[in-house]
N, C-alpha and C positions, 0 to 999 in steps of 0.2 A: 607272788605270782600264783594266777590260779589258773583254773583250767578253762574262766569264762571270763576272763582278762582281757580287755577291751570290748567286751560284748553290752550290748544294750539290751533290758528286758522286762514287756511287760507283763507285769503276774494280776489280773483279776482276781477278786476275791479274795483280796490278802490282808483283810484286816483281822482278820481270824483264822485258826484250821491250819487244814493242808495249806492253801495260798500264801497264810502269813510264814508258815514252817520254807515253804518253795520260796518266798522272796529272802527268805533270811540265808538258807544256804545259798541261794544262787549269788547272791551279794558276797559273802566268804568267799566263794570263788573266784570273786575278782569284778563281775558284773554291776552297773548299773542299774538301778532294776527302780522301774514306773510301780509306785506300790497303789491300786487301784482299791476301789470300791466305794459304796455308798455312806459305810460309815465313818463321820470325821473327829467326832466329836462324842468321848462317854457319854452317855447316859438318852443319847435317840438311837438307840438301839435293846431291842431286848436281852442280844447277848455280848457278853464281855468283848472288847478287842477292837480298835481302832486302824485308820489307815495312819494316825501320826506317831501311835506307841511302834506299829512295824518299824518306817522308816525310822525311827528312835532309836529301836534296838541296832538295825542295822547299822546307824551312824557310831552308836556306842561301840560298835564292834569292829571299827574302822573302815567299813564298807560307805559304799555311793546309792542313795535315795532319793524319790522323792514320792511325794501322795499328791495323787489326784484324784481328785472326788470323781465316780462316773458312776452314775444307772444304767447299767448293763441293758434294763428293756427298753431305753432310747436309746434314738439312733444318730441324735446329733452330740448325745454322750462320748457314744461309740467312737465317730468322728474327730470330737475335741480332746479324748484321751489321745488318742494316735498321735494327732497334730500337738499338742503338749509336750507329749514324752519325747518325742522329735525334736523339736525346740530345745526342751530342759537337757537333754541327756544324747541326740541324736539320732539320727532311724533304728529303729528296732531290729535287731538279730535275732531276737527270740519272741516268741508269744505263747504266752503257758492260757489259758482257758478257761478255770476256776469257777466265777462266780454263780453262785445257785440262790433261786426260788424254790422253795419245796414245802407242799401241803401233800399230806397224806391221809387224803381222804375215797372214798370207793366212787365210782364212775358213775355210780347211779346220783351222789350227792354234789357231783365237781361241778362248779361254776364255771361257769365262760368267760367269766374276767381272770380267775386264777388260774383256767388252763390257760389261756392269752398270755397270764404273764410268766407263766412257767416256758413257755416254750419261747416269749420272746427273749427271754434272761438265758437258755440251754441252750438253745437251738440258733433261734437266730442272730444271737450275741457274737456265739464264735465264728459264724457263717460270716457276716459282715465285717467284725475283727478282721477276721484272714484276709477278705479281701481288701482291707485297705494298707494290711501292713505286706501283702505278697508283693508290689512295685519297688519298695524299697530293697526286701531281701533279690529280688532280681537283680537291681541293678548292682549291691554288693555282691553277687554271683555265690549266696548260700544263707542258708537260715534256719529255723527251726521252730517250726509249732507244734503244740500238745494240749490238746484235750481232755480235760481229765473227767473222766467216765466213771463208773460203778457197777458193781455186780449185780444191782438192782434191773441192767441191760439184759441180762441172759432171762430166758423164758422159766416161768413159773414150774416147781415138779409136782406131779396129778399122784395120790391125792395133796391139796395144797398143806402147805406152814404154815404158821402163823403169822409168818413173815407175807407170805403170799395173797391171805385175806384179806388183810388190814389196811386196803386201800394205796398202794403203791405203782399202780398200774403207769400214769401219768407220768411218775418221776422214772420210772424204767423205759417206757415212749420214749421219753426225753434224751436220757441214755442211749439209748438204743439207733437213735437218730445222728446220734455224734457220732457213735462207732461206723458209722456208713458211711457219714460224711467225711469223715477222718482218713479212709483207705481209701476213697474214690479221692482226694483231691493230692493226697499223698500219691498217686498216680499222674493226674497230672502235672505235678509238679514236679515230677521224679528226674526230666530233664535239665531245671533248671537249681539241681543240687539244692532243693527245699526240704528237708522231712517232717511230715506229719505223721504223728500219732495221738494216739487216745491210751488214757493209763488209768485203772483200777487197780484201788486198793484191792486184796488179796482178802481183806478179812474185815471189819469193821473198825475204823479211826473213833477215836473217841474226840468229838472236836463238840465245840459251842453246839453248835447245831443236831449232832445225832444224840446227846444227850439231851436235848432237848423233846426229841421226839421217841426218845427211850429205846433207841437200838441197841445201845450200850449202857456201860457204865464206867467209870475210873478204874473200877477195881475187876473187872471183866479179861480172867486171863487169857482168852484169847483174841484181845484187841490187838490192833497194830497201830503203834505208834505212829503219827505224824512224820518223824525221820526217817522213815522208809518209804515215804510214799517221796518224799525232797529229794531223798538219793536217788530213787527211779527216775526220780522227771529229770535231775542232775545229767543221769546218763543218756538218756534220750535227745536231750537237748544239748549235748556236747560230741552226741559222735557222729561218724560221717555218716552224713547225710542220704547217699547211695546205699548204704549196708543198713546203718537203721532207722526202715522207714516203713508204713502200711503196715506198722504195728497195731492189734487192741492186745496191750501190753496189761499182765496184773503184774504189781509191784514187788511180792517177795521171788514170784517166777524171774521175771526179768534179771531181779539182782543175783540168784541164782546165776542163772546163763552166765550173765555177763562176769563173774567173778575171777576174779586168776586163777588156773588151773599146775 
């Protein structure tokens, strides 16, 4: 028995990262969990990690999965994941937010087709997400989404980093945009015992993708593991709904707070 025992959940972007780490724990807890993304299959992808090795692990590990392939910047993805996971597993109790596009390149060189699909994949992925799976948590009279956002949201400091030149603007937009949408709808919803938030890592995850683009590295001691960002979204996603909600929550803060005292 866990503490997401009997719960249903979809995690985006869980063939790798944070996503694949948040669908493995959320499964140990007891959950169900729709293990989402584009990739199905090694080697059509540039970086390691599948949506079959997740639910793999998860099955290994006594827990309930399944993979369903979805592009996050369609919208009839969007749809058929919902209506699937429904089907395969039952209406969804939870909705974690995960999956990402990201080029990092400076504003002067960003194309129109990459900001298009950055912000259809950030922005308007979770945006239509929530509203297809907010019906069902209604009518179960409670639920839980979360957003997972980045520190790359907060505004630049003058004079800039390194970090700040190097063409990040877009991918912090992006962020930036969740974290608003996050606490405006977590407001709405606040009646209908729903919580929404948005949750950053605290410090830089070392996953497929940021070593990729060379934020980090393996051996970079002041990374944060993957299982801290799982434990944060764990708690977010398990506690009542009225008390933690209209969160933009970072992940070692949070665990913090929420710790036994």
């Amino acid at each position: 028995m866990g503490i997401l025992d009997g719960k249903v959940a979809i995690v985006t972007g869980a063939s790798r990262g944070i996503g694949a780490e948040i669908a493995r724990r959320f499964a140990a807890e007891g959950a169900a969990v729709a293990v989402a993304a584009r990739t199905t299959d090694t080697g059509t992808s540039p970086f390691p990690g599948t949506i079959a090795e997740t639910t793999e692990q998860i099955r290994a590990a006594g827990g309930t999965a399944v993979p369903i392939r979805a592009d996050l910047s369609k919208p009839e993805d969007r749809e058929r994941l919902v209506t699937e996971a429904g089907q395969q597993l039952g209406p969804p109790d939870i909705l974690v937010s995960n999956a990402a596009v990201t080029y990092f390149t400076p504003v002067t060189d960003f194309t129109a087709r990459r900001f298009q699909l950055m912000f259809d994949v950030q922005v308007e992925g979770p945006f239509h997400l929530a509203q297809l799976v907010v019906p069902g948590m209604r009518e179960k009279g409670r639920g839980w989404i979360l957003n997972i956002s980045s520190i790359a949201a907060r505004h630049p400091a003058f004079p800039p980093s390194g970090w700040g030149r190097r063409g990040g603007t877009v991918y912090g937009m992006c962020k930036a945009a969740v974290e608003r949408f996050s606490t405006g709808l977590a407001a709405e919803l606040y009646d209908d015992d729903i919580a929404v938030n948005a949750l950053s890592p605290t410090k830089v995850v070392p996953t497929p993708g940021t070593l990729f683009h060379h934020l980090t590295s393996e051996d970079d001691p002041n990374n944060e593991p993957p299982s801290v960002m799982a434990e944060a979204a764990l708690r977010l996603c398990s506690g009542e709904p009225k008390t933690l909600t209209g969160r933009i929550a970072y992940s070692q803060e949070l665990l913090a707070e929420l710790a036994p005292r």
